[in-house]
N, C-alpha and C positions, 0 to 999 in steps of 0.2 A: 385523084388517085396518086398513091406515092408522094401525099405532101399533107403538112397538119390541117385540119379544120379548126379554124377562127371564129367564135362567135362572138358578136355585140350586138348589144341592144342599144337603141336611139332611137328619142324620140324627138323628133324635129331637132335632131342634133344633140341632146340631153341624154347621157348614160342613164340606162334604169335597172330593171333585172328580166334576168333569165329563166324563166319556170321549165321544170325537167317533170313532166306529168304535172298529177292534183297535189302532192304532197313536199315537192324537192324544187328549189331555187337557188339562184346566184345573184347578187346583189353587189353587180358591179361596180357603181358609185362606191362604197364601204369596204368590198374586195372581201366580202364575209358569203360562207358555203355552207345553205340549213339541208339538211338529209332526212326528210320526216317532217318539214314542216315549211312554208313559204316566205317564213322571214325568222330571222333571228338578230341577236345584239352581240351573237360570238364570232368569229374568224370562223371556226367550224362548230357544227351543231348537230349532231345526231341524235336524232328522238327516234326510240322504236314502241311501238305499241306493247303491250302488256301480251307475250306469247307463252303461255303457260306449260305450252306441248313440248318445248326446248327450246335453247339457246336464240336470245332474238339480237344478238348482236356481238360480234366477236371483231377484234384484231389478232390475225396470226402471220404466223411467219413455222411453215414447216419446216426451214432447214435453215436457223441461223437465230439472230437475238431482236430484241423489241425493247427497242430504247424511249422514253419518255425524256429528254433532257431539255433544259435552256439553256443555250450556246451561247447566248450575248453577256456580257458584262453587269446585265441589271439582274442581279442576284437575288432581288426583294419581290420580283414579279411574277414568279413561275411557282406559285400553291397547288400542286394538283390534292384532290378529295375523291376517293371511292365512296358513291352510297350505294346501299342494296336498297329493295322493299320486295321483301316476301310477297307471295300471292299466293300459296302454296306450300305445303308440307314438304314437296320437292325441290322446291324453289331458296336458293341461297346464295350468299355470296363467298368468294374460297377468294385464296393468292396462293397458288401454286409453283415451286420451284421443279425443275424439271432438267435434269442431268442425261447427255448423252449415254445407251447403253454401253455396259462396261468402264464410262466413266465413274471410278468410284476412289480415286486416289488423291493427294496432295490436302491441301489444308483451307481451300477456296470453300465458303460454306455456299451450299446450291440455291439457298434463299438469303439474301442481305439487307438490311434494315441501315440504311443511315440517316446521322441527323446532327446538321451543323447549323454555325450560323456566318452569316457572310464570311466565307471560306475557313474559318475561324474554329476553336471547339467550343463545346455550349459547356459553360461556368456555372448558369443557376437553372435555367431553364431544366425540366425534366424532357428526356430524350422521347421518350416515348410513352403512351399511355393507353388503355384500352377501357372504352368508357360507357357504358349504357345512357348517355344523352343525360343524367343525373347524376350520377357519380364515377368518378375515373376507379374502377374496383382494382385494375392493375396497373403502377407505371415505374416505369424503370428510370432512375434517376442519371447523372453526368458521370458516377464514380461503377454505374453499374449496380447499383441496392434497387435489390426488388421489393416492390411493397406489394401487400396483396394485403384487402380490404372488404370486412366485412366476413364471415366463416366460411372458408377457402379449401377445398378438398383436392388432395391430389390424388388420383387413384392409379393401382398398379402397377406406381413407378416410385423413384428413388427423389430427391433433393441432395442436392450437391452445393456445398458451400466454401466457397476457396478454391484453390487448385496448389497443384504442386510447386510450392515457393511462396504462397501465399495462404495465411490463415483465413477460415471463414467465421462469422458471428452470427449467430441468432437471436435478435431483440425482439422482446417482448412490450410494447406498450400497452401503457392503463389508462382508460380514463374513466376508471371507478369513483374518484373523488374530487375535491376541487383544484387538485396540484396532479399535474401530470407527470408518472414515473414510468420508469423502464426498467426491466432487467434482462439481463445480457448473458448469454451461454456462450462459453468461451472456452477454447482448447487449450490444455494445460501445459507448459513450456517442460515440464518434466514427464509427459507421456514417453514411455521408451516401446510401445505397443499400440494396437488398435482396441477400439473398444467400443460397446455394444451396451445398451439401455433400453430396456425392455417395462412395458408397465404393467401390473400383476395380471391377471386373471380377469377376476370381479371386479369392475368400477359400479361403486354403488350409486343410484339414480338418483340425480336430483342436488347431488353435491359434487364438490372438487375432491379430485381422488389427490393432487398434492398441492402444499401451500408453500409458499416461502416467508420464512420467519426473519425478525429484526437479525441483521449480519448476514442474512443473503445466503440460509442454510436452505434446503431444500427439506421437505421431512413432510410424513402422512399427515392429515387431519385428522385429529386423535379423536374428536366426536362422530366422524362419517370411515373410516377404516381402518382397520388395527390389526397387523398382520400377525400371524402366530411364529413364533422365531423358537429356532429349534437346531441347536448346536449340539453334538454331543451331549455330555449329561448337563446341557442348560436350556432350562425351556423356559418362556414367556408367552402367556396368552393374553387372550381379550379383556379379562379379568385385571391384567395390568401387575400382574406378579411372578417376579424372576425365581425361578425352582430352582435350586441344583441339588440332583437325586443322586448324591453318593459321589464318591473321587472327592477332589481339592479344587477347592476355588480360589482366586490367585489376583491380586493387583500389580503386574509389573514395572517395574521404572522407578525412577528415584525421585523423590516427593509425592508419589502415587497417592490421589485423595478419591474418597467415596465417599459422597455426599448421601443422605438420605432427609428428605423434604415432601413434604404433602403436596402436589403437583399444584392443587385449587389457588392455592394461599401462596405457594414459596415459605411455609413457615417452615421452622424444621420436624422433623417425622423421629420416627425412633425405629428401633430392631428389638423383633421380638423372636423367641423360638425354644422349644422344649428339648433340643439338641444339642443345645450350645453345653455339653458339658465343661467342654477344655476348649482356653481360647489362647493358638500357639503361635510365635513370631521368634522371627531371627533375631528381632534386637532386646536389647535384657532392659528395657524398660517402653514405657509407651508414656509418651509426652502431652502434657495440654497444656496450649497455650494459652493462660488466661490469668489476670490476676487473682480469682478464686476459681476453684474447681465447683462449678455451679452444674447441676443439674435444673431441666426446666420443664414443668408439662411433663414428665414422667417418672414411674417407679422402678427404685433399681431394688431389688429383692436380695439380700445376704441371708447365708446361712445364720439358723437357731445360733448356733456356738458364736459366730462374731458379735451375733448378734445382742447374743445375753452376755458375751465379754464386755459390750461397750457399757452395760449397766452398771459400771464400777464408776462411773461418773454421773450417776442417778443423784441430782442434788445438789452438782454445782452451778455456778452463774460465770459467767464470760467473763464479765465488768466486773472491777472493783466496784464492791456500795458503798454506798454514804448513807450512815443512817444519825439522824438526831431525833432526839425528843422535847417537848416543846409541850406547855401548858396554857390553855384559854380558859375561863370563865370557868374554872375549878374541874377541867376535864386535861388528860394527861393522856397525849397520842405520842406515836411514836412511827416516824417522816423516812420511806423508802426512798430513793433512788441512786442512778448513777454517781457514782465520784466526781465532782465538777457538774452535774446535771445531766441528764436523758437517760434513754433506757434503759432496762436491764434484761439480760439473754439465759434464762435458767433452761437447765436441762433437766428431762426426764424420762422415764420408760416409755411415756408416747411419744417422744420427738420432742424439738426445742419448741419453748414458750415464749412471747416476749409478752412482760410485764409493762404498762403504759404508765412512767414515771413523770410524763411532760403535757402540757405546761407545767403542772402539778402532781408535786411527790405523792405516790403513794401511799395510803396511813393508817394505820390503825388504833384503837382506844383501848389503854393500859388501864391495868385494875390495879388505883391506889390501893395504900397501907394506911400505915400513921406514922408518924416518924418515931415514935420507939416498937412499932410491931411492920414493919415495910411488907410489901409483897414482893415476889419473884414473878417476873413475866415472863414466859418461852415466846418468842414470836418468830413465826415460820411460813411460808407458802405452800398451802395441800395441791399434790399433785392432781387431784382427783377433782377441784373446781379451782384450782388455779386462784387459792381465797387467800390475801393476806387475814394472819390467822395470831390471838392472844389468848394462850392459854396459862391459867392461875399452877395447872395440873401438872406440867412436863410433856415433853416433848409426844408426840403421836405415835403412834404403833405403828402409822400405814408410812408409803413414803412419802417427802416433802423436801423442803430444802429450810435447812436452817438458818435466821438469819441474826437473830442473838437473844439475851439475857437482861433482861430490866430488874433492878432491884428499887423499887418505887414506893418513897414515902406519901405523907400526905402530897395534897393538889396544892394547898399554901408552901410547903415546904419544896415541893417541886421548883415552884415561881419564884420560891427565894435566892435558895441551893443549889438547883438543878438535881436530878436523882443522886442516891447513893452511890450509882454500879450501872455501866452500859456497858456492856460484852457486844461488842459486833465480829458473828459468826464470818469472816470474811474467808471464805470457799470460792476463789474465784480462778479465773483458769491464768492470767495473768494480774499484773498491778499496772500500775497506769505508767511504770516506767517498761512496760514488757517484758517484766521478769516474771516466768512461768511457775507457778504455785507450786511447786515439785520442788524446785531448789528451796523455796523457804521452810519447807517439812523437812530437808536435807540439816538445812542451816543450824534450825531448831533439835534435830538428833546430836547435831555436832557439838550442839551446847553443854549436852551433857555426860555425866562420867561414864570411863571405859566401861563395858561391862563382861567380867568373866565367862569364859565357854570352857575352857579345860586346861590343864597342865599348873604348870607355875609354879607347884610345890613350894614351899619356902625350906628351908635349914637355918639353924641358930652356932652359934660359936660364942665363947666366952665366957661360959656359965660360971657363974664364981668370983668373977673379975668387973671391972672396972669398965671393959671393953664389948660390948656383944655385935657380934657377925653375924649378916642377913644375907643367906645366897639362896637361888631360887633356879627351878627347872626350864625349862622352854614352855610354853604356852600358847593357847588364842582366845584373843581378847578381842568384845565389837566396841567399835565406835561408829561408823556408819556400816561398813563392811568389815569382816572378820578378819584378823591382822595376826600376825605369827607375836608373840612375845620370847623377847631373846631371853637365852643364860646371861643371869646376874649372880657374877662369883662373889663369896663374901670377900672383901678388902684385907679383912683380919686377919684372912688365912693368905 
């Protein structure tokens, strides 16, 4: 009474243990204390039977804190490990933090999570992990990156990424194919506001409501949703075609381009529409860059009146021709092509022709004479079969393009001689130095004499004499264009 109780065990002098009932010992030899069971390999050992009605085993402290620490210097030796095993629907395992009431101020968090390594911070190591015994589904890494693994639901709260001073990121990884990618959702350095992303309505089953395209654009998948966009008088549907119902449509900025392309292919597309009466811009002309103004894959439709204007040139050819005539085995043809060799580009009321003058000129066979009675050959290409064409008769009624005149003796006489007379009809839009057929009809008017239109009166002086005087009025006279003729006073007078 009033002083501790000491117990040992000895047997014939040899420490042993101490048994406290059927289930509880001291293993004084070892200096190890089993609570539940008669021997153990730990210092302490608590085993509680499986109590399913409540709590079969607690450490508390009702008015203060419960420390778990290693206080010695061997920092490598102190692992402690919580396991649960269910037994029951009620039965679980919790970690609990728990705040004096009305404590609820300051910036101490009521539950703390550390993880070092010999007193050191952890560099590679992931800090923390939470892991169904086959996979770690969430661990939080050294810099603070949560990963979350496997389809992951938050429900009826927020994600917060970043804090004030610090930007957050959102990464995305793939491992859809043999190279692993990511992308990365990222706050933009010129927000001046907050901002809000919402996803439509209807996600349609079974597909991705959005995809990210090469350059990291975000944008719908045009074969699983296509929303109906609807601006003022511009409307686009599911159809895939942009309306505007009245008002002005408008491309602003300087170089402003609008592409039109068949989306399948990327080839290019055209515009089509029964309203395009008048087509208006602020600049006095509309430019294409290209060494020819080609149209391709489509038709461009001109008025009647341009249209039957442009048939003033019903007949001509591009190219200078070259034509000769040439006699074999008593037969007398006569050799199309280009000047220099290749094709030739005729035009006509249906559109341009090309004539296939290569490898080999194209030819036709001239109807000898005799050499004192010759023939006249017309030879011409019919518009209407596109036929090189030798007629004894003259030229066709219909239209053609002409391309000259044979006057042809005999087939010997040919082979001696060469013909009487080759007229080559040359109608061509240029000459092979590209001088445009127009100046040489110019050339050719200029060659010849003035011709009177009105005035110029003449007067005589000197009747009688030796001397006679020619004076004349004012006039106009053509030579290519109409020209004033001055007063020519007579001399005489």
């Amino acid at each position: 009474s009033g002083d501790d109780l000491t117990l040992h065990s000895t047997s014939h002098g040899t420490k042993g243990t101490i048994f406290f009932g059927a289930n509880s010992a001291y293993d004084q030899v070892n200096d190890r204390l089993s609570i539940g069971a008669t021997s153990s390999t730990l210092k302490l050992d608590v085993k509680v039977a499986d109590d399913t009605a409540g709590v079969g085993f607690r450490i508390y402290n009702s008015d203060g804190s419960v420390v778990f620490e290693n206080i010695t210097g061997n920092v490598n030796e102190f692992c402690p490990r919580m396991t649960g095993n269910s037994a029951g629907a009620a039965c679980f395992t919790s970690i609990i933090g728990n705040a004096a009431t009305g404590d609820d101020s300051g910036s101490e968090p009521i539950l703390q999570f550390g993880a070092r390594v010999n007193d050191g911070s952890v560099s590679v190591r992931p800090l923390f992990a939470i892991s169904n015994y086959t996979l770690d589904v969430i661990t939080v890494d050294k810099d603070g990156n949560l990963t979350l693994v496997g389809d992951q639901a938050v429900q009826g709260g927020d994600i917060t990424l970043g804090v004030n001073g610090a930007d957050g990121k959102v990464v995305l990884y793939s491992e859809q194919g043999g190279t692993d990618y990511s992308a990365g959702i990222n706050p933009n350095a010129a927000m001046t506001s907050a901002a809000e992303f919402y996803l439509p309505a209807d996600e349609p089953g079974g597909t991705y409501l959005l995809n990210m395209t090469t350059g990291g654009v975000i944008g719908y998948d045009a074969t699983a949703y296509e929303p109906a966009l609807s601006k003022g008088n511009l409307t686009e549907t599911t159809s895939a075609i942009l309306t505007i119902t009245g008002g002005t449509g408008a491309v602003i900025g300087s170089g402003a381009t609008i592409e039109v392309q068949v989306a399948a292919t990327g080839t290019p597309g055209y515009v089509t529409g029964a309203d395009w009466d008048t087509f208006n811009g602020k600049q006095d002309t509309i430019s294409v860059d290209s060494d020819y103004f080609t149209l391709s894959g489509v038709t461009v439709e001109f008025s009647t009146n341009y249209e039957n204007a442009a048939h003033w040139l019903n007949g001509f050819v591009v190219e200078t021709i070259g034509v000769t005539v040439t006699e074999a085995t008593g037969t007398v043809s006569l050799n199309l092509e280009q000047s220099g060799s290749g094709d030739l580009t005729f035009f006509f009321s249906d559109g341009w022709y090309a004539l296939d003058c290569t490898p080999t000129a194209a030819a036709v066979v001239l109807t000898a004479g005799t050499d004192i009675a010759p023939t006249l050959n017309y030879v011409y290409l019919l518009q209407s079969n596109k036929t090189l064409t030798a007629s004894t008769v003259g030229w066709p009624a219909t239209e053609h393009a002409a391309v000259a005149t044979v006057l042809v003796q005999s087939a010997a006489g040919v082979a001696t001689d060469e013909v009487y007379k080759l007229h080559a009809w040359t109608d061509h839009a240029t000459d092979v130095n590209s001088q445009g057929h127009l100046t040489d009809i110019n050339k050719w008017i200029r060659q010849q004499h003035a011709t009177w239109v009105s005035g110029a009166a003449p007067s005589f002086s000197g009747d009688g004499t030796g001397t006679i005087g020619l004076a004349t009025t004012a006039g106009v006279v053509y030579q290519l264009h109409p020209h004033t003729f001055p007063v020519f006073n007579d001399p005489a007078t």
